[in-house]
C-alpha positions as CSV (number, residue, x, y, z in Angstrom):
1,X,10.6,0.4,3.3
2,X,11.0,1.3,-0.5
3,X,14.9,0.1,-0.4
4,X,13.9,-3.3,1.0
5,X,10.9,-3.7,-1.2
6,X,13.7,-2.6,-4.3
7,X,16.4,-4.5,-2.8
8,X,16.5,-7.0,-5.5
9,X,16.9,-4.2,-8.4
10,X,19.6,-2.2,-6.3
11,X,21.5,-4.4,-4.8
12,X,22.5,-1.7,-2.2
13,X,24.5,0.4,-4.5
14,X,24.0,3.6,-3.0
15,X,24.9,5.2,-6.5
16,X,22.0,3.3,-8.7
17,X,19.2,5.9,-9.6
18,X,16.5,3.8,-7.8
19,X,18.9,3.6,-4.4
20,X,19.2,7.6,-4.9
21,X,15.1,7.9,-5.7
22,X,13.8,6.5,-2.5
23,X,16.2,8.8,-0.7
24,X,13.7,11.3,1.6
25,X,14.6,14.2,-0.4
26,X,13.9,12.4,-3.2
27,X,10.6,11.6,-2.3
28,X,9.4,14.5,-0.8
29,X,10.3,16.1,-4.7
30,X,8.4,13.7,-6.1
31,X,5.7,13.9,-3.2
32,X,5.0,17.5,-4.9
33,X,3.9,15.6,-8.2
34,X,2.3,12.2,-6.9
35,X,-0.6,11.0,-4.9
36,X,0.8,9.2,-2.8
37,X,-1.0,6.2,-0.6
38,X,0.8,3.9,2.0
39,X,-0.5,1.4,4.2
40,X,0.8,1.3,7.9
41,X,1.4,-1.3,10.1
42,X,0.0,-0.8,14.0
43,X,-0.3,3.1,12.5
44,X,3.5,3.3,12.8
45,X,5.7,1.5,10.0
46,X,4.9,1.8,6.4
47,X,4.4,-1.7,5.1
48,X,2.6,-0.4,1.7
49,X,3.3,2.1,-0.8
50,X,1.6,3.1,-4.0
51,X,1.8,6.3,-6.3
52,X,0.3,7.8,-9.3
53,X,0.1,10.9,-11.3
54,X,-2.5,12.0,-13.6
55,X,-2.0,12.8,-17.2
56,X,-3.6,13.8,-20.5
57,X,-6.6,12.4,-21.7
58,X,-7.4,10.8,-18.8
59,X,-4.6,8.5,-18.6
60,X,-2.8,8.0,-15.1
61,X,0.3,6.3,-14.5
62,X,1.9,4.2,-11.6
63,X,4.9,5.0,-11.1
64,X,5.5,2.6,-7.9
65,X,3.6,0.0,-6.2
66,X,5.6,-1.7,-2.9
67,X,4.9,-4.0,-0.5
68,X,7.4,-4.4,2.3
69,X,9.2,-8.4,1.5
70,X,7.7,-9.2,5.5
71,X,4.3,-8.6,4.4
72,X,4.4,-9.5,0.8
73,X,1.9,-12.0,-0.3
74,X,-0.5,-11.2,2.2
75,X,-2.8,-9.5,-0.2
76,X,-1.7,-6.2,1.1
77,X,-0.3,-5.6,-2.4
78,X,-4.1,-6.1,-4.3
79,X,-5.8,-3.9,-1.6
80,X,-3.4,-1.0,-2.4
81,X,-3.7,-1.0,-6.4
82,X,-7.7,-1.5,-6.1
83,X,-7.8,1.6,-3.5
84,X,-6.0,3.7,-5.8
85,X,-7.7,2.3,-9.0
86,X,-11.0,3.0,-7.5
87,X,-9.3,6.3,-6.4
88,X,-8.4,7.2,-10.1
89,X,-11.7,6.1,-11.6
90,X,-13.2,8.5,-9.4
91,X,-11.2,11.3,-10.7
92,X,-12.4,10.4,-14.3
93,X,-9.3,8.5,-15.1
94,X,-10.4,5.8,-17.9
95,X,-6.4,3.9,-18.0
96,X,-3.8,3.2,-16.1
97,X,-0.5,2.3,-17.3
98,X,3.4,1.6,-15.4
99,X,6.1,-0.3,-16.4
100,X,7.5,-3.5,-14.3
101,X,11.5,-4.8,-14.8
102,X,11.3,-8.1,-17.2
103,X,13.1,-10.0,-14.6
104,X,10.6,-9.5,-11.9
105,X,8.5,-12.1,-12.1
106,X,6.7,-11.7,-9.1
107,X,5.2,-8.3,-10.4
108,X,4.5,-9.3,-13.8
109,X,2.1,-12.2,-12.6
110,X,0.8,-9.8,-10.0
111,X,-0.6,-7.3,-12.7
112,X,-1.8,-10.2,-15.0
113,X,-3.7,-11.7,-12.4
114,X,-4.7,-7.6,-11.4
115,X,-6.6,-7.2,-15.0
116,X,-3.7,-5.7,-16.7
117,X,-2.5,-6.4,-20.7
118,X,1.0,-6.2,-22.1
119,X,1.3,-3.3,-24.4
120,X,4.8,-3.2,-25.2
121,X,8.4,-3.8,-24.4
122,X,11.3,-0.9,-23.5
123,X,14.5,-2.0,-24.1
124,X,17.3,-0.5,-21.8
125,X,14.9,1.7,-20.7
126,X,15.9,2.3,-17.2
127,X,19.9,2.1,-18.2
128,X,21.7,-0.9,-20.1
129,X,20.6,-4.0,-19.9
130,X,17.3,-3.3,-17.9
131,X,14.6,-3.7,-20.0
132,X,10.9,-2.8,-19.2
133,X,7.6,-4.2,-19.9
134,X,4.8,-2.0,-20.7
135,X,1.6,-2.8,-18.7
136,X,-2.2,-0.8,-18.9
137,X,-5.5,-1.8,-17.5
138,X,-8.9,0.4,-18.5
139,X,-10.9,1.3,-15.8
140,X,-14.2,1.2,-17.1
């Protein structure tokens, strides 16, 4: 589900580091780290997928939020990052913060219209060329 949600960044190239993150190893590495929260579809295929980790001073980050391109604009999306903001807040998280490509338009209105703010701007953060856009929301 993650590599067709990501299909537009990867392109298929087995060798990019995103195509090599959502490998099953990958994730069960990271599953050791993240809370992980997927939605299902008939309680079988994984339509939904959100993560986070907890940091200092109350401070969480997202590192992934997908929704699977068949289900996509369904909502499905906004019901997975309020469940897990409500989810943070609960553990005494006061901020969120992840970081979203600047050509993906689709995300970036998503998290405007989801309460977030623009903090800043990574240039070739995730490798040459792919810049990043800083995004936070408070929780209180």
């Amino acid at each position: 589900m993650l590599l067709e949600a990501f299909e537009w960044f990867h392109k298929g190239d087995q060798n990019s580091w995103l195509y090599r993150s959502f490998m099953p190893s990958s994730l069960e590495s990271f599953g050791k780290t993240l809370d992980i929260l997927v939605a299902t579809e008939d309680g079988k295929n994984i339509v939904g997928y959100i993560s986070s980790s907890n940091a200092i001073f109350g401070v969480a980050y997202i590192p992934t939020v997908a929704v699977h391109p068949s289900c996509q604009r369904s909502g499905l999306g906004k019901r997975l990052l309020e469940y897990k903001l409500d989810i943070l807040k609960e553990r005494g998280m006061r901020k969120v913060w992840l970081l979203v490509t600047k050509t993906n338009f689709p995300a970036i209105m998503f998290y405007l219209k989801n309460g977030f703010v623009i903090e800043g701007y990574l240039k070739d953060h995730t490798g040459p060329g792919s810049d990043e856009i800083l995004f936070s929301k408070f929780l209180s």
